[in-house]
C-alpha positions in Angstrom: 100.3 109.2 102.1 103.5 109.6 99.7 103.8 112.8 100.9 103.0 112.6 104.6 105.0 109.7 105.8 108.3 111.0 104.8 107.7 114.0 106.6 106.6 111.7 109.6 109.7 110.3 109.1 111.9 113.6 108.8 110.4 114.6 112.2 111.4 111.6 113.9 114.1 111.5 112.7 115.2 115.7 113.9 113.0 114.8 117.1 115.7 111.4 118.2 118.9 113.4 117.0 120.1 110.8 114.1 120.3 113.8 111.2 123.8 113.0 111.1 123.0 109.0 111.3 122.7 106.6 108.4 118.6 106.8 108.9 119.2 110.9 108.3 121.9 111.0 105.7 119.0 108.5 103.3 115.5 109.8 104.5 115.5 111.3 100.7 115.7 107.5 99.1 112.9 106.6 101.9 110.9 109.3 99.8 111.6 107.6 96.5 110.9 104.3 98.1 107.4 106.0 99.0 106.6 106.9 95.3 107.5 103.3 93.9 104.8 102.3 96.1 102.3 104.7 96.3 102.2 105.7 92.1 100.8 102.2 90.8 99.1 101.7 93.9 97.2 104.8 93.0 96.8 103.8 89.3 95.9 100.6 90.3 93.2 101.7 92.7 92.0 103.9 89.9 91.7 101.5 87.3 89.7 98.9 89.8 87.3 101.2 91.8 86.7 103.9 89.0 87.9 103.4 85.7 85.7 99.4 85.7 88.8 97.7 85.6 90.0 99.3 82.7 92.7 102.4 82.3 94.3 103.5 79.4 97.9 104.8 79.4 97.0 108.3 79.5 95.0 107.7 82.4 97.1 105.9 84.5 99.8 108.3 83.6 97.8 111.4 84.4 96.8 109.3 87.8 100.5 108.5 88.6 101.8 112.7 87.9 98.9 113.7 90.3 99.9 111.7 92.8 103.5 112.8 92.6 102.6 116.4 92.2 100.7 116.1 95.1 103.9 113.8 97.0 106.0 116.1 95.8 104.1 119.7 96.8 103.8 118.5 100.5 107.1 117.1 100.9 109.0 120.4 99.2 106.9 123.0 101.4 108.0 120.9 104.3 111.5 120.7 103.2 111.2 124.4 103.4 109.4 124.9 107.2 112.0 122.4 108.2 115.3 124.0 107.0 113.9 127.6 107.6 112.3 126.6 111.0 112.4 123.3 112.5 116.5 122.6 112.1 119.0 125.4 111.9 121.8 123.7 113.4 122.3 120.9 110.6 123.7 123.9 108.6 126.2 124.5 111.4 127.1 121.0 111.9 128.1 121.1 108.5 129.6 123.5 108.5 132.2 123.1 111.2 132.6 119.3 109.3 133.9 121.6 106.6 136.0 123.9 108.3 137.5 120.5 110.7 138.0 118.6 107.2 140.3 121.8 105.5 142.7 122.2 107.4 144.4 125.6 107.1 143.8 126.0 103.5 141.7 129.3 104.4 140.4 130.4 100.3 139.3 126.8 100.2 137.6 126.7 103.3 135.9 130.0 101.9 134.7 128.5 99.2 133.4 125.2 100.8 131.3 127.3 103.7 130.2 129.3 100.8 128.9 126.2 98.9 127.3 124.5 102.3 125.3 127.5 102.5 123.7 127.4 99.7 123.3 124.0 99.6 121.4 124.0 102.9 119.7 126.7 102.3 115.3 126.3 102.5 115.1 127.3 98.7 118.0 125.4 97.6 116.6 122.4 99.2 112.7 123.0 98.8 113.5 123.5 94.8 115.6 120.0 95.1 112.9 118.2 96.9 110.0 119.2 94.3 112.3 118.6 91.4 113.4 115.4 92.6 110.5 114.2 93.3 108.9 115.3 90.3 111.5 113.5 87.8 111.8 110.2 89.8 107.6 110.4 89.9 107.6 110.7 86.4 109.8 107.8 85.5 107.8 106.0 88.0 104.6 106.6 86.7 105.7 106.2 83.0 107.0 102.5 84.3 103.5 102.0 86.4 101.4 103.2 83.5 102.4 101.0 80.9 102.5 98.2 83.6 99.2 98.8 84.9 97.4 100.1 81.8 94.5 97.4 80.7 92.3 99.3 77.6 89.0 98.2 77.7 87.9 95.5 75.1 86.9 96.8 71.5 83.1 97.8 71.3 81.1 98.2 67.7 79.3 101.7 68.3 76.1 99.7 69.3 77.2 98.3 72.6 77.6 95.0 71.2 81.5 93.2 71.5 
């Protein structure tokens, strides 16, 4: 679902025309917002419906990286279709908000285009998307883990506490 619904979202949002609109310009933060919900929710469901009710650390942290790798896969091949495929014209649009913002300064205006290119490019942004996501992911499942964690109580070898 952490990977899904933003690209629900990224589709409505190209499908009503509000790219350009507040909604558009933050989509990426709705993303984040996505992970700080969907990481401990997935550690936590972990913890209470296979780990007993117990999770160590380790486990909720590997729980909270799959569950960004998996966010951030979908959402970074979809960043990709979406600026190779689904929306050529935002890299025009910006492109003539450069060229309207420079003036006559013509090596400058060069140099801007050049830069809003690559920016917008599919691989610039795919590579953004999955790294992005991957580092704020992290940080939240690092947070989430210790938060979450709950080791089980300590057992003698024989089964007795």
């Amino acid at each position: 679902m952490a990977g899904i619904l933003p690209v629900i979202c990224k589709l409505l949002i190209y499908f009503l025309g509000l790219e350009l609109s507040f909604a558009g310009r933050y989509s990426n933060v709705f993303e984040l917002f996505l992970l700080v919900i969907f990481i401990p929710a997935s550690i936590y469901l972990t913890r209470n419906m296979e780990k007993r009710g117990y999770i160590t650390f380790e486990d909720a942290f590997k729980t909270g990286l799959k569950t960004t790798a998996i966010a951030a896969v979908i959402i970074s091949g979809f960043t990709f279709v979406y600026f190779k495929y689904i929306d050529h014209s935002i890299v025009e649009q910006m492109l003539d908000k450069v060229r309207e913002q420079s003036g006559n300064k013509k090596e400058e205006t060069e140099k801007a285009l050049e830069a809003v290119k690559h920016y917008f490019s599919p691989f610039f942004q795919c590579t953004s998307a999955l790294f992005g996501n991957m580092v704020a992911g992290s940080f939240v499942s690092i947070v989430s883990s210790f938060l979450l964690r709950k080791d089980a109580p300590f057992e003698d070898g024989f089964g007795l506490n």
